[in-house]
N, C-alpha and C positions, 0 to 999 in steps of 0.2 A: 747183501742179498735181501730183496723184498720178503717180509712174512707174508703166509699165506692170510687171506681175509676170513675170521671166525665168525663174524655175525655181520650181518645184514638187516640194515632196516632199510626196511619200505614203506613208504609214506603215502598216500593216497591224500594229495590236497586238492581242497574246494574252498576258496572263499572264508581263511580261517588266517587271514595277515593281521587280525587284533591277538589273536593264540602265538603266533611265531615267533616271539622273541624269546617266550617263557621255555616253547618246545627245542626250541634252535640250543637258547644257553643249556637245557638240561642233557642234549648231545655232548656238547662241547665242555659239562663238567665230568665226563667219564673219563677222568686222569688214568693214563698209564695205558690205556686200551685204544687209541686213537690209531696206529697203523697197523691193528688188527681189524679195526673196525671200519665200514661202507654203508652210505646212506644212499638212495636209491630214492629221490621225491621226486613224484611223478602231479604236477598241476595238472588236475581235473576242469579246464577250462575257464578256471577263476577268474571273474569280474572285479577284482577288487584288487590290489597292489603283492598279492601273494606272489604268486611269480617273479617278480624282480627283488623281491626280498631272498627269495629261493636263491639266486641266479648269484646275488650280491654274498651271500654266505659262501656257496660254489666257489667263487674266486679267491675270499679271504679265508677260510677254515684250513688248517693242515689233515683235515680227517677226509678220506674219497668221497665226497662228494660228488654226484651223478645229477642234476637236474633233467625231467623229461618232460615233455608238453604233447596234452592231447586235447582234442574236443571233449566239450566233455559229456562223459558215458555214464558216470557212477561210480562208488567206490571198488565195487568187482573191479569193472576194469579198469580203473586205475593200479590197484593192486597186483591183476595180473600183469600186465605194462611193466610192473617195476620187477616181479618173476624173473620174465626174462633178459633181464639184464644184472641180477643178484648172482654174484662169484664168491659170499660166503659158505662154509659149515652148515653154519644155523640162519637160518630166514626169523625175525622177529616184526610184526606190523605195527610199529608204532604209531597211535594217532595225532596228527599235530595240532589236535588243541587239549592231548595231553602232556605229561613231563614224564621224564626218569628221575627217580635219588640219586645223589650226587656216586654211591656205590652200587647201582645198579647192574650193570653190565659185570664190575668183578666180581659181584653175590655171583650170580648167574653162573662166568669164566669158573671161577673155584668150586663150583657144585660140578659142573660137570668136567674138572680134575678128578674129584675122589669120585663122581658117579659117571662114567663115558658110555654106559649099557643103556642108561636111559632112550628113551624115543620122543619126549616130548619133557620141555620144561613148561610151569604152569608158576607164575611170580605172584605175587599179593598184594591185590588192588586197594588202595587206599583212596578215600572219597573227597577230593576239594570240592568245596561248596564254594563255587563262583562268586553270590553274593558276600560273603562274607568273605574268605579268606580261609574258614576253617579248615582243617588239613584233619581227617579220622579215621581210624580206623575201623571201619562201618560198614562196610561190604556185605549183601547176605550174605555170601560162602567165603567168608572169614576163617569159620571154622575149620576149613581143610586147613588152615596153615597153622591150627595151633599148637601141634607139634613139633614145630620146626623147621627143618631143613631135611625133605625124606623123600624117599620112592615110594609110590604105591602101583605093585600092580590092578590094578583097573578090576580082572578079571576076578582076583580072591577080593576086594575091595572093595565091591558096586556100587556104594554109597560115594565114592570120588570117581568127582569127573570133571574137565576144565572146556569151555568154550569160547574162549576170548583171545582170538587171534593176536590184536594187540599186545598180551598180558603171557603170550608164549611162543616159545622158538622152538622152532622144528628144521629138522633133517632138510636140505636144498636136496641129498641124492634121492632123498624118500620122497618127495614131492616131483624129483621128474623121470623118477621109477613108476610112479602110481598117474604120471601125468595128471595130479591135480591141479585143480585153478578152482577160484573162487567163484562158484556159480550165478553169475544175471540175477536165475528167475527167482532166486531166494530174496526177498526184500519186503519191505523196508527195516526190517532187522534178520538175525539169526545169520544172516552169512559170515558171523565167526564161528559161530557154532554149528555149521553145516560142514563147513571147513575144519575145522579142528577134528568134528570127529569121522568125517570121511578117512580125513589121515590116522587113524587110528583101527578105524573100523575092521581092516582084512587081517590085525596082529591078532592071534590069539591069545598071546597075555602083552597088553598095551603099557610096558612102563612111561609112568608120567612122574617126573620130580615135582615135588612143591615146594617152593625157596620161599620161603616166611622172612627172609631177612633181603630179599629184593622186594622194593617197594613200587612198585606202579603206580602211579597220582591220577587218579579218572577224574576228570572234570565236569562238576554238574553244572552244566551254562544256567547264569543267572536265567537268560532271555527262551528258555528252554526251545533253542534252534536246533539244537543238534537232532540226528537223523532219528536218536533212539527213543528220547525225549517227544519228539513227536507223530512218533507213529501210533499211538493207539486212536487218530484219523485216519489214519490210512487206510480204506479198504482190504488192499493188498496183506496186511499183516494178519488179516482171517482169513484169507484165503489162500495166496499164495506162500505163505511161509510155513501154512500145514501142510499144503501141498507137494510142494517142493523141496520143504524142509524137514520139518517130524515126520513124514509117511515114508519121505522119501528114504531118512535113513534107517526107519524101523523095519518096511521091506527090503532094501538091501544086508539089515545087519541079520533079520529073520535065514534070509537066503544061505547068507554066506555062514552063518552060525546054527541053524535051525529051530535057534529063536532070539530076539533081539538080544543082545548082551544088557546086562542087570546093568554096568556103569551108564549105558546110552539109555533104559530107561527109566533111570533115575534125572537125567538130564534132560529128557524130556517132559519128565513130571514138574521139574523144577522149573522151568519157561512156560508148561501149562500154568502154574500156580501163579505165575504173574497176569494171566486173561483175565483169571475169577478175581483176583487183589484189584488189580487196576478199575475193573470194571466197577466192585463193588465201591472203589473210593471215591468214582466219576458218577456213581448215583445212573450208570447206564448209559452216560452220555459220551461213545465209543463210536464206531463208525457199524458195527456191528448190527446194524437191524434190514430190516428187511432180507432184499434176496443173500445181500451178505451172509447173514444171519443163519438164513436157512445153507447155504453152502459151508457155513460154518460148522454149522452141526453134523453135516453130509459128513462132513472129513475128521469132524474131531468123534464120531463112532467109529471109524475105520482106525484111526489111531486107539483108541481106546480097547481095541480091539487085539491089537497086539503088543498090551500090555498086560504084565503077571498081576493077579488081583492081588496078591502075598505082596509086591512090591509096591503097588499102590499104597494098601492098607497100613505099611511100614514104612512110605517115606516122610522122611523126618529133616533133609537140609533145610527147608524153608517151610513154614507154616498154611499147611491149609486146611479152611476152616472146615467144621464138621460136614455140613451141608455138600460141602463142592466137593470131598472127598467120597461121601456119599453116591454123586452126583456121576463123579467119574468113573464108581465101580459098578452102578444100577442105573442109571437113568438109560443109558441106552440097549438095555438090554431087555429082550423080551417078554422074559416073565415080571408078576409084579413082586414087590417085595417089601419087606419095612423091617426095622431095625431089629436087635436083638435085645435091647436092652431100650429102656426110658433113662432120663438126665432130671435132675431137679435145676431148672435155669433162673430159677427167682422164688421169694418168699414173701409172703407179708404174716407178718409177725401179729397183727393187731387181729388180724382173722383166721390165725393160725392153719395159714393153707401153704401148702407148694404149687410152683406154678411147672409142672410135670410135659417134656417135650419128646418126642421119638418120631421119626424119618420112614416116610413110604413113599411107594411108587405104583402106580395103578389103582384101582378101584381103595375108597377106603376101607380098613380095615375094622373088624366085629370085637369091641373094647367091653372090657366094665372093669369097678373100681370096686375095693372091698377094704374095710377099715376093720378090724377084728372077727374079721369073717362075712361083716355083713356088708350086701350091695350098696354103694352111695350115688346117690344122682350126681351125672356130670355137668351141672349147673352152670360153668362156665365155659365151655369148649369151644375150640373151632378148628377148622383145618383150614392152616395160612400155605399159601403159594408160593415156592423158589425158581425165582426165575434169575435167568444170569442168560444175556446177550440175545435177548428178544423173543426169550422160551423159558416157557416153565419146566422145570427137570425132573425136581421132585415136589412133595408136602413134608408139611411138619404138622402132626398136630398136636395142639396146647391144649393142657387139662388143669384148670386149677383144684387141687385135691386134699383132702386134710392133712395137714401136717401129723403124721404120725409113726411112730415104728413098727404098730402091725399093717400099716398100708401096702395092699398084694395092688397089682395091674395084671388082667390078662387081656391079652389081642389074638387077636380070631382062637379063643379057646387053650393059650398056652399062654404062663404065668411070666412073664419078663423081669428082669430087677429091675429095681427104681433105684438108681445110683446117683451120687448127689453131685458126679462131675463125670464129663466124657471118659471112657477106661484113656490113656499114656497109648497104649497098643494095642492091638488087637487080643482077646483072650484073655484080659487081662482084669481079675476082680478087685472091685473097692464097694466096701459094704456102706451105707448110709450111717450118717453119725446119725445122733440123737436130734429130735426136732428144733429142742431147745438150746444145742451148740450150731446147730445149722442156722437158724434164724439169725443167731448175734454173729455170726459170720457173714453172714449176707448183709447184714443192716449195718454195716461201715464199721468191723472190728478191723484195725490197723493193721497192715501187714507187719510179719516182723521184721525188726529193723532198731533205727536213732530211736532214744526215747525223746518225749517232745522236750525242745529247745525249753528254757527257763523263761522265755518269752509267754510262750504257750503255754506252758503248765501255769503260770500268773494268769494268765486269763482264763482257763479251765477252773481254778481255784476261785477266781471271782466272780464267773458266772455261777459257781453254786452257794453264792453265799449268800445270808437269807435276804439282804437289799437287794438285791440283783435279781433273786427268784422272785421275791415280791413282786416287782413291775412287771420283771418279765416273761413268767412260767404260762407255761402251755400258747404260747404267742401265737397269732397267726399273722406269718410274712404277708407282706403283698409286694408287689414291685410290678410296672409294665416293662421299663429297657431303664436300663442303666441310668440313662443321661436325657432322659423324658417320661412323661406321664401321659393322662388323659384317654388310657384305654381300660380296657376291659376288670383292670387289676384295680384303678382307680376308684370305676365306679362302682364295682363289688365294696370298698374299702367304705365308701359314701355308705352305700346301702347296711354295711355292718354297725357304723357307727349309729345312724340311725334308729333302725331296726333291732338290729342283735347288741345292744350294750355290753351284754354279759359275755361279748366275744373277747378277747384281749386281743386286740386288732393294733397293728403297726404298715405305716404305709414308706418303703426304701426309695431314697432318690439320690443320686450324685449333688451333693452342695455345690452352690450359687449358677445351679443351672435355672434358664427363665421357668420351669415347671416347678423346681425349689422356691422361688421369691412369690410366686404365685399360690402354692398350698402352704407355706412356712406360717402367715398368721393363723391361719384358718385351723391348723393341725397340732401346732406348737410342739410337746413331745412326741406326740404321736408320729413326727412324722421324724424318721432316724437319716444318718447321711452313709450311703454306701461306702462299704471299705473306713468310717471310723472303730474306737475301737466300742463304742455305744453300738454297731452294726454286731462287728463279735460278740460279744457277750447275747445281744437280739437272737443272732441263729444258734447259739449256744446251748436255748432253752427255748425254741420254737417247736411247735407241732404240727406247724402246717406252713411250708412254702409254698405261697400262690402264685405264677403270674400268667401274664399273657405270650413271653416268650421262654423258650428254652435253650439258650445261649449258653454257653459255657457260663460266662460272669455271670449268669446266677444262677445255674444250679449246680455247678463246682466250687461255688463260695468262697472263691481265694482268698485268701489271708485270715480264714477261718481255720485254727486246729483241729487237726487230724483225728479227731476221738471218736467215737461212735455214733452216729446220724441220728438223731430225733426226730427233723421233720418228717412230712410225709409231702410230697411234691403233685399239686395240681396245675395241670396246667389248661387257662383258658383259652389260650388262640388267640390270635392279632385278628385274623379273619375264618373265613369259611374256607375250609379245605374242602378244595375241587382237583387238584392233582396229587398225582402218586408220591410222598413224601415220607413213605413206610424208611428209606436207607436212613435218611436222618433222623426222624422219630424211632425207630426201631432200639439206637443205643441210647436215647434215653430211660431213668429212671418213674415213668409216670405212675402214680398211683390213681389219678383222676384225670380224666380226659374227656376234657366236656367240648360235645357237635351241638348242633343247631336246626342242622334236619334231617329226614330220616334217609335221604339219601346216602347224606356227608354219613350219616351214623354206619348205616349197613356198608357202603366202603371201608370204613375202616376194621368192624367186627366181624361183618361177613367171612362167612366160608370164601374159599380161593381168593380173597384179598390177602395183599404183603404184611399187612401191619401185624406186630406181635403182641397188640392188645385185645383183649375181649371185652368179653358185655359186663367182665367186674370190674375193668377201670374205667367205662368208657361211657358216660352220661350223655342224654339228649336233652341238655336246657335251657340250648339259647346261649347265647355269647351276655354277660351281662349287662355291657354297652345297648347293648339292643333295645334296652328297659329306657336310658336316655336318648335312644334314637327313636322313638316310639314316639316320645312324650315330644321331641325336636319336629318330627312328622305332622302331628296334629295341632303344634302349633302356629303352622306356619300354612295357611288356604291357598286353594288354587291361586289367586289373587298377588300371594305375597313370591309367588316361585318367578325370583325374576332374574334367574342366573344360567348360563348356558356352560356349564361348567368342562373342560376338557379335561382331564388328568390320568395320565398313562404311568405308568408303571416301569418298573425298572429294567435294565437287560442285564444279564451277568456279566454278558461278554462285553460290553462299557466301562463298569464299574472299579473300579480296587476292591479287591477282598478284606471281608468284613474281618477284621479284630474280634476274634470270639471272645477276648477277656475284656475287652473293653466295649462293644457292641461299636465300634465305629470305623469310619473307614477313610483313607487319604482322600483328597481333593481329586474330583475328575478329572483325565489325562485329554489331551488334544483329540484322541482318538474318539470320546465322546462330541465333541463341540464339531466334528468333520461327518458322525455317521447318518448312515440313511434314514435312523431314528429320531434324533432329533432335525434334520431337514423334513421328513414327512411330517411332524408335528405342528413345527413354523409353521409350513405351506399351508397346513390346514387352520391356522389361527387366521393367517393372512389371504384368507379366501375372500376376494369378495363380496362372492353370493351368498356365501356365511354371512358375514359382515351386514349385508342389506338383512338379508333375514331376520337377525338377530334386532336389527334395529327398526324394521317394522312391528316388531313384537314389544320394542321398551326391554330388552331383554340386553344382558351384561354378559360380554361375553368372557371367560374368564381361565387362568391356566395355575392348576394345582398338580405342579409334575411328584411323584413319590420321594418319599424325606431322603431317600439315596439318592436324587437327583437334585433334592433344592439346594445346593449347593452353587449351580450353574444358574442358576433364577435370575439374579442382580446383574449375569455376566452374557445378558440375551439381548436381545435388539426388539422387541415383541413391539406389533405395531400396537398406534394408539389408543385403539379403539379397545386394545386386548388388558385386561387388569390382573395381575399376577397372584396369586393367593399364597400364603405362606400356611403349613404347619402353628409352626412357630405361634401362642399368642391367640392361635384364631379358634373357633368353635366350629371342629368340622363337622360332625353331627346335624349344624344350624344350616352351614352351606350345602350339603344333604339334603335336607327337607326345602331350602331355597330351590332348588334345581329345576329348572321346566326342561333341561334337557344335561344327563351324564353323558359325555363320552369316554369313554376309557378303551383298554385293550383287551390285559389278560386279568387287571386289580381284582381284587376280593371287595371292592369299593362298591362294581355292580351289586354287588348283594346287599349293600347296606342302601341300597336306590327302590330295589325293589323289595326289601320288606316294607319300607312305608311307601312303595306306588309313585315312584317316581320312573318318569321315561328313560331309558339306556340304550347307547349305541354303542356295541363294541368295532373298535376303526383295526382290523388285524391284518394289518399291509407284510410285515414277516412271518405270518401266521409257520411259513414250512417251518423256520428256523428255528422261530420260538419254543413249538408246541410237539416238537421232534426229539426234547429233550434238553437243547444246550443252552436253557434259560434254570429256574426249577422244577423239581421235580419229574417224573414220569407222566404219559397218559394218564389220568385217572376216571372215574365215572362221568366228568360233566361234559357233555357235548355242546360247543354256545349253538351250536342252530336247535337242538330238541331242549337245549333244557335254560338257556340263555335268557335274559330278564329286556331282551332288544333287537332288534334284526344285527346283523353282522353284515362288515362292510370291508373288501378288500385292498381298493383304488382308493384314491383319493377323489374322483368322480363319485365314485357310488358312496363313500363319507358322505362328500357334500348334500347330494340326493337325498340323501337318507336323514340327514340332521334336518335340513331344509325342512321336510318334509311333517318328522316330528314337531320343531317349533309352528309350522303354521297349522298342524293341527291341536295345540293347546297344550299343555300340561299334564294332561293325566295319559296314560297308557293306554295303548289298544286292547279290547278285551279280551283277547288272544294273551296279552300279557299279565293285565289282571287277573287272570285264571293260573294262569303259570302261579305268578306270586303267593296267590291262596293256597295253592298245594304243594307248594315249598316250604312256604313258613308257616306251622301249624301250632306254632309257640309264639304267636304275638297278644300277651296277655300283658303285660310289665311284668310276670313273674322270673322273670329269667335269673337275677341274683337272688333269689330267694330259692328255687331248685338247687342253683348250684350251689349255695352256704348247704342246703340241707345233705347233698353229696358228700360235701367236706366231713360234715360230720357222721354221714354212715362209716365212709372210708377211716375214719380213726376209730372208729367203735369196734370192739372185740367182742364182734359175731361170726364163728366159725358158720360155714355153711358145706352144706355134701348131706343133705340128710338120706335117712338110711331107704330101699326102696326096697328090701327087700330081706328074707329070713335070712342069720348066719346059716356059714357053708361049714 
């Protein structure tokens, strides 16, 4: 006698015949369970050899096998498709570019032996990382399972809840008692979680088993194709999956329950908390802006709206940060509001101040500061802008304040605590430690833990010992990148050694790079080889880490011991910041933060700008390159500019991603050498009318692509007339001040044209794509038509035009430009390394500041 069929998978395939052999054998190792069990693979219209792999299993497996074929509609309905043809117990949706454990289905089988009350099983998802092979335990909602093998009613339990159709089996009578199916309009994700807890939704107490010892293998595609993987483009994922998805189940679960049940709005908070994460790690670059945007927000107040603020404030499966949780319980709501308490988010120790934050909404709030009763001026303040998916939600505003234990704060007339960390919960007190254990906590005391390796403790032991302080006490780092020189970090180093003797100055570079063989005579000790162990002992007993970038490898210091941080971190800038770059700067450690002009400056300190610095770390003195581009300017006369220089800039979306520990990145892919980027560029080398122009004028026409792109230089076809310029070697400063004509795009290179008065075309032919977001950065203050150093140019037409145009009119700018540049750059003195050395040294000096304004209270 045939057994009856206990489970049922159903398979929804699309174009996943490189997955099929791993998903097919992990069917086919469930020993013992084989004439219990039915597969049900419904091809979703696959292009690619899926289907007769399918068909080919069909005929040879002894387990039912079902193969179906349709046009294809999407994984709805393929899934539904396979619905109704599932003659098991249990319905389970397995994906097939995932696997089972080889004891998957018995876990499963024997739990719902001893537990057959259940309504829903829920398995535990384990993360293969495609690339690699690693196989982890890593899941966020790990944590349901780490009790084991258990029921949870849903209803006493609110905090568990499962959404992963794939990852559970449910009831076939319950599914065509409730006539559910997997809803269309829910997509590009969440239709397992709209599903899962539709079925769930009309129980009043929903048991759900979680089997900790069933393992489900979720596959993160190296090529990240999968559906889920790439939906945060998707328009449809802000709108219609709020739509159709969280509203839809929070008014039906309100209705049917008379208010959403605690497990659905915990699961809902838990898929919110992936918008605010995702977005914030994509720097904004989401599909989310515009009208999206605004419909986004249309829906997620409606959701927000029937959710319990108690559940909000208390959920804890997945981490959301203060801000967004802020965000979700106030931002949409009408009245204004700011927090209950102040955070101490940062210290500096050498100016014994806290850097003091707390959270509002509407108009700002009426603050003052009191240090033993008496008023302190709030000398550093601002109120910085949160915004997340193309709106600002709430403020925070940053007070730097004196580090003290009678330090009161009150906001609009009532006295807040100043707590030296977010409360765990809501209501929940932690009193401020002492200034002086605050400080050495913040300033790199080690978490506990290993004591350092015998390795480490040898070199802790050697950096204090009196050779070693001798040379190297109170240092000041320099470094521009890793594995090059010749910016801003360089010529500070120049100007120290010169000027400031009495500095104990050291310049870091990667040995037997061409910038090492080039400064190794000239520097001799001075000048240390990154990552030896002369670099450790260097930052061991440093005071000031300078450079021009903020890369992980150098200001995480790998292969430095772990002991408590001495330097103090300035950083100069590669170029002039003209877009929004607050997400990346924001986690940095900056104590010094030197702009250039007062634009670049008040973006970054300004009230409702993102960035988390103010006007105590934040200098206006000129990049110090600027000091040898000056001196490269006036040496070079109208006469001598005999270079037509093109050089654009990089695309993200081209490139390999940068090595943070090492600043470098693989060789450009085919897809660089194919795109519209580098064709528009050609074309415009190979122009011509360029061409004649250039060569009525005696002028050289020349191409300097950005050092992430010279990689591809040697591997171009560049016509003859065109002469390549490398980094590498050259003096680009000199090629600068050569220029009778820059062209570039979006470079920070324009700024270095027009502080010394040189002509600029920016050629911005992707302008939507670039400047939308999915290059660097955000939007930021600079506009190239109001505040740009050259006309801007769309076509490759109006390039041409437009260059033409400038070369037969000579060298110098139109006075439309020359005005521009005068009121941009109002620090062209050569003093730019000499402000900034003098910064370095205010910021290590231990001068508290807040003086008093007024009698104690």
């Amino acid at each position: 006698m045939k057994q009856p069929v206990r489970f049922s998978i159903v398979a929804a395939v699309y174009n996943v015949s490189r997955y099929l052999e791993d998903f097919i054998a992990s069917v086919e190792a469930q020993r013992g369970l084989h004439s219990q069990l039915e597969v049900i693979a419904v091809d979703d219209g696959s292009t690619d050899d899926s289907l007769e792999r399918l068909r080919r299993w069909e005929r040879e497996s002894d387990i039912a096998i079902r193969v179906l074929h349709q046009p294809n509609g999407g994984q709805s309905s393929a899934r539904n498709h396979g619905i109704e043809h599932a003659t098991g117990e249990w319905v389970t949706f397995l994906d097939p570019d995932d696997r089972m454990q080889p004891k998957y289905l018995r876990s499963v089988a024997d739990f719902l032996d001893e537990h057959p009350e259940v309504d829903m099983v829920a398995t535990n998802r384990w993360m293969l990382d495609d690339a690699t092979g690693e196989l982890t335990n890593s899941h966020p909602l790990r944590s349901m399972f780490r009790d084991g093998n258990v029921v949870r009613d849903l209803t006493e339990m609110p905090d568990y809840f499962h959404g992963s159709a794939p990852s559970a089996f449910v009831r076939r009578d319950r599914l065509e008692q409730l006539g559910l199916r997997f809803d269309p309009e829910v997509r590009p994700n969440f239709e397992d979680g709209h599903f899962c807890s539709s079925y769930l939704l009309d129980l009043d107490h929903p048991r759900v088993g979680f089997v900790r010892t069933a393992h489900y293998v979720y596959r993160k595609r190296a090529d990240a194709s999968s559906t889920l993987q790439g939906s945060l483009e998707n328009p449809d994922r802000y709108t219609q999956v709020l739509e159709h998805g969280y509203l839809d189940l929070l008014r039906r679960g309100a209705q049917r329950h008379g208010r959403a049940p605690g497990w659905l709005q915990s699961f809902v908070l838990y898929e919110l908390s992936w918008y605010f994460s995702s977005h914030d790690a994509k720097q904004g670059r989401t599909a989310a802006r515009g009208e999206v945007a605004d419909r986004f927000h249309e829906l997620l107040a409606q959701i927000v709206a029937l959710l319990d603020p108690e559940l909000v404030a208390g959920f804890w499966r997945r981490g959301i940060r203060r801000e967004w949780r802020a965000a979700l319980l106030h931002a949409y709501a009408d009245q204004p509001w700011h927090d209950d308490h102040a955070v101490i988010t940062a210290v500096d120790p050498a100016r014994r101040l806290y850097r003091v934050s707390y959270l509002f909404t509407g108009p700002a709030p009426r603050e003052q500061a009191y240090v033993g009763g008496a008023e302190v001026a709030l000398t550093h303040a601002k109120t910085r802008d949160l915004a997340s998916h193309d709106r600002v939600l709430l403020h925070e505003r940053l007070l730097w304040l004196p580090a003290s234990k009678s330090l009161r704060l009150h906001v609009d007339g009532r006295a807040i605590p100043v707590l030296e960390s977010e409360p765990p919960v809501p209501g929940s007190t932690l009193y401020p430690r002492t200034p002086q254990r605050l400080i050495r906590e913040r300033t790199g005391q080690p978490e506990p833990g290993p004591a350092l390796s015998t390795e480490d403790q040898r070199l802790v032991t050697k950096a204090a010992s009196r050779r070693v302080r001798k040379e190297f006490a109170d240092a000041w780092v320099l470094v521009d990148r890793v594995h090059d020189a010749d910016d801003s970090a360089e010529h500070l180093f120049h100007h120290l050694r010169a000027e400031r003797p009495d500095v104990n100055a050291f310049f870091v570079l990667e040995e037997g790079t061409a910038d090492w063989r080039r400064l190794r005579p000239e520097l001799g000790k001075r000048l240390v080889a990154f990552g030896s162990e002369r670099w450790k002992l260097l930052m061991l007993n440093a005071a000031h880490l300078i450079s021009s970038h903020a890369d992980r490898a150098i200001v995480d210091t790998p292969g430095v011991p772990r002991v408590p941080r001495t330097w103090r971190f300035t950083f100069l800038q590669h170029g002039v910041i003209k877009d929004d770059l607050s997400p990346w700067l924001n986690t940095k450690n900056i104590d010094v933060f030197v702009t250039s002009t007062h634009a670049e400056h008040e973006s970054i300190v300004g009230d409702h700008t993102r960035y988390s610095v103010t006007t105590k770390e934040t200098v206006l003195t000129g990049l110090p390159r600027f000091d040898r581009l000056l001196e490269a300017g006036r040496d070079v006369p109208e006469t001598g500019r005999d270079l037509v220089v093109l050089a654009p800039t990089w695309r993200r979306w081209l490139v390999p991603h940068l090595d943070p520990a090492s600043q470098r990145r693989d060789d450009l892919g085919p897809e660089f050498f194919e795109s519209e980027f580098l064709r528009s560029w050609l074309d415009l080398l190979a122009d011509p009318e360029l061409a004649q122009a250039c060569a009525d004028r005696g002028l050289t026409l020349a191409f300097l692509p950005h050092p992430n792109l010279q990689p591809a230089l040697p591997l171009l076809d560049l016509p003859a007339h065109v002469r390549p310029l490398s980094y590498e070697g050259a003096d680009v400063r000199r090629l600068v001040a050569r220029s009778a004509l820059l062209v570039t795009d979006y470079s920070s290179m324009a700024f270095n044209a027009g502080y010394i008065d040189r002509q600029v075309l920016y050629y911005q032919f992707d302008a939507e794509r670039a400047l939308s977001g999915d290059h660097v950065g955000a939007d930021g203050y600079f506009d190239y038509e109001r505040d740009g150093f050259g006309p801007v140019a769309h076509t490759h037409a109006d390039a041409v035009r437009e260059a033409c145009a400038a070369i037969a009119g000579g060298p110098v700018p139109a006075a439309t430009y020359l005005e521009r540049n005068r009121r941009t750059f109002t620090l062209r003195d050569g003093g730019c390394c000499r402000r900034v050395t003098e910064a370095i040294e205010v910021a290590g000096r231990e001068t508290p500041v807040g003086a008093v304004v007024g009698p104690p209270r």
